[in-house]
C-alpha positions as CSV (number, residue, x, y, z in Angstrom):
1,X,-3.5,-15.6,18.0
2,X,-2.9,-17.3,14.9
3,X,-3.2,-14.7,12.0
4,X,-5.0,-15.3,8.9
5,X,-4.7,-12.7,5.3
6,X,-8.0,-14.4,3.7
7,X,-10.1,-14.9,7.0
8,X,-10.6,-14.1,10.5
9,X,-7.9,-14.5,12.9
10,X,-8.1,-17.8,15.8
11,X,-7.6,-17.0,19.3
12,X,-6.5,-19.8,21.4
13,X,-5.5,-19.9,25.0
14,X,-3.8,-23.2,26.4
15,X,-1.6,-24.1,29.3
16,X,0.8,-26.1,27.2
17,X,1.4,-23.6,24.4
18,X,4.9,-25.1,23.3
19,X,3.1,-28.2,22.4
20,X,0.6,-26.6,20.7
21,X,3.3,-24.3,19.2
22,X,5.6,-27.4,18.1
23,X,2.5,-29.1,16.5
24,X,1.3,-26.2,14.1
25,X,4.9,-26.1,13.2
26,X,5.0,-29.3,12.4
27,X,1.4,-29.5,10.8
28,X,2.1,-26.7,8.4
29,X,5.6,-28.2,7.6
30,X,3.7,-31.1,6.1
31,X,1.1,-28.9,4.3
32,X,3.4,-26.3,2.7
33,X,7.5,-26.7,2.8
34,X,7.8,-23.4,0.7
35,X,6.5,-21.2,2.9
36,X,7.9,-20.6,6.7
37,X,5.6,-20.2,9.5
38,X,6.3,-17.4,11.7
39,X,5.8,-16.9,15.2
40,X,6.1,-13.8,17.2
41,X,6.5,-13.1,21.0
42,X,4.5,-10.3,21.5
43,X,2.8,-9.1,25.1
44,X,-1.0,-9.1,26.0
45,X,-0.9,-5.1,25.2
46,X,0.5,-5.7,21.8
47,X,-1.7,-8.8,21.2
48,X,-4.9,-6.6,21.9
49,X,-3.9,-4.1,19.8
50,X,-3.0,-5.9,16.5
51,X,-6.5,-7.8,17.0
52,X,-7.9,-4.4,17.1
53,X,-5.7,-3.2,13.7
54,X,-6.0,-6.7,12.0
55,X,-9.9,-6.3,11.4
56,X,-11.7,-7.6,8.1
57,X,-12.4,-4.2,7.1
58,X,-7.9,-3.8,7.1
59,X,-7.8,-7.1,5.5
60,X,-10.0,-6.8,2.6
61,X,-7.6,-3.3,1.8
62,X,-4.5,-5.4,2.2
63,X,-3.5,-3.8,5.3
64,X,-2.0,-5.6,7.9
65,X,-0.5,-5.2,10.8
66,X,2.4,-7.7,11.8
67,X,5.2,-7.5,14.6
68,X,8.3,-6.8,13.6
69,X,10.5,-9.7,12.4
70,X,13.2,-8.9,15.0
Protein backbone atom coordinates (compact mmCIF):
# COMPACT_ATOMS: atom_id res chain seq x y z
CA UNK A 1 0.00 0.00 0.00
CA UNK A 2 1.60 3.05 -0.81
CA UNK A 3 0.05 5.89 1.24
CA UNK A 4 -0.84 9.12 -0.03
CA UNK A 5 -1.98 12.68 2.46
CA UNK A 6 -3.54 14.59 -0.76
CA UNK A 7 -5.13 11.52 -2.56
CA UNK A 8 -6.21 7.99 -2.43
CA UNK A 9 -3.93 5.39 -1.28
CA UNK A 10 -2.33 2.63 -4.27
CA UNK A 11 -2.60 -0.96 -3.55
CA UNK A 12 -0.21 -3.10 -5.30
CA UNK A 13 0.44 -6.82 -5.11
CA UNK A 14 3.62 -8.30 -6.84
CA UNK A 15 5.78 -11.33 -6.41
CA UNK A 16 9.01 -9.47 -6.52
CA UNK A 17 8.21 -6.71 -4.03
CA UNK A 18 11.97 -5.86 -3.17
CA UNK A 19 12.39 -4.76 -6.66
CA UNK A 20 9.53 -2.90 -6.71
CA UNK A 21 10.47 -1.69 -3.17
CA UNK A 22 14.20 -0.72 -4.26
CA UNK A 23 12.81 1.10 -7.37
CA UNK A 24 10.25 3.59 -5.56
CA UNK A 25 13.22 4.23 -3.34
CA UNK A 26 15.14 5.04 -5.78
CA UNK A 27 12.49 6.90 -7.94
CA UNK A 28 11.59 9.17 -5.11
CA UNK A 29 15.29 9.71 -4.27
CA UNK A 30 15.59 11.38 -7.60
CA UNK A 31 12.30 13.44 -7.19
CA UNK A 32 12.69 14.82 -3.70
CA UNK A 33 16.28 14.27 -1.59
CA UNK A 34 14.74 16.33 1.36
CA UNK A 35 12.20 14.22 2.20
CA UNK A 36 12.82 10.36 3.31
CA UNK A 37 10.53 7.76 2.08
CA UNK A 38 9.35 5.47 4.65
CA UNK A 39 8.45 1.98 4.53
CA UNK A 40 6.72 -0.12 7.15
CA UNK A 41 6.35 -3.86 7.68
CA UNK A 42 3.09 -4.28 8.70
CA UNK A 43 0.85 -7.74 8.55
CA UNK A 44 -2.29 -8.35 6.27
CA UNK A 45 -4.53 -7.61 9.61
CA UNK A 46 -2.80 -4.26 10.11
CA UNK A 47 -2.72 -3.46 6.36
CA UNK A 48 -6.65 -3.88 6.29
CA UNK A 49 -7.20 -1.93 9.06
CA UNK A 50 -5.19 1.33 8.28
CA UNK A 51 -7.01 1.13 4.66
CA UNK A 52 -10.06 1.07 6.59
CA UNK A 53 -8.85 4.22 9.09
CA UNK A 54 -6.93 6.00 6.13
CA UNK A 55 -10.27 7.00 4.20
CA UNK A 56 -10.75 10.42 2.35
CA UNK A 57 -13.22 11.40 4.76
CA UNK A 58 -9.88 11.09 7.70
CA UNK A 59 -7.69 12.64 5.21
CA UNK A 60 -9.52 15.73 4.27
CA UNK A 61 -9.52 16.32 8.60
CA UNK A 62 -5.83 15.65 8.72
CA UNK A 63 -6.20 12.48 10.38
CA UNK A 64 -4.08 9.75 9.62
CA UNK A 65 -3.21 6.71 10.66
CA UNK A 66 0.46 5.49 10.25
CA UNK A 67 2.50 2.54 11.83
CA UNK A 68 4.65 3.18 14.29
CA UNK A 69 8.19 4.23 13.35
CA UNK A 70 9.74 1.41 15.31
Amino acid sequence: MLFFERSDDLQVSTKNRKDVLDMLKLRFNNLNRNITLRVYSVSDKELIMYIKNNNAKNKKSGIYDLPEDA
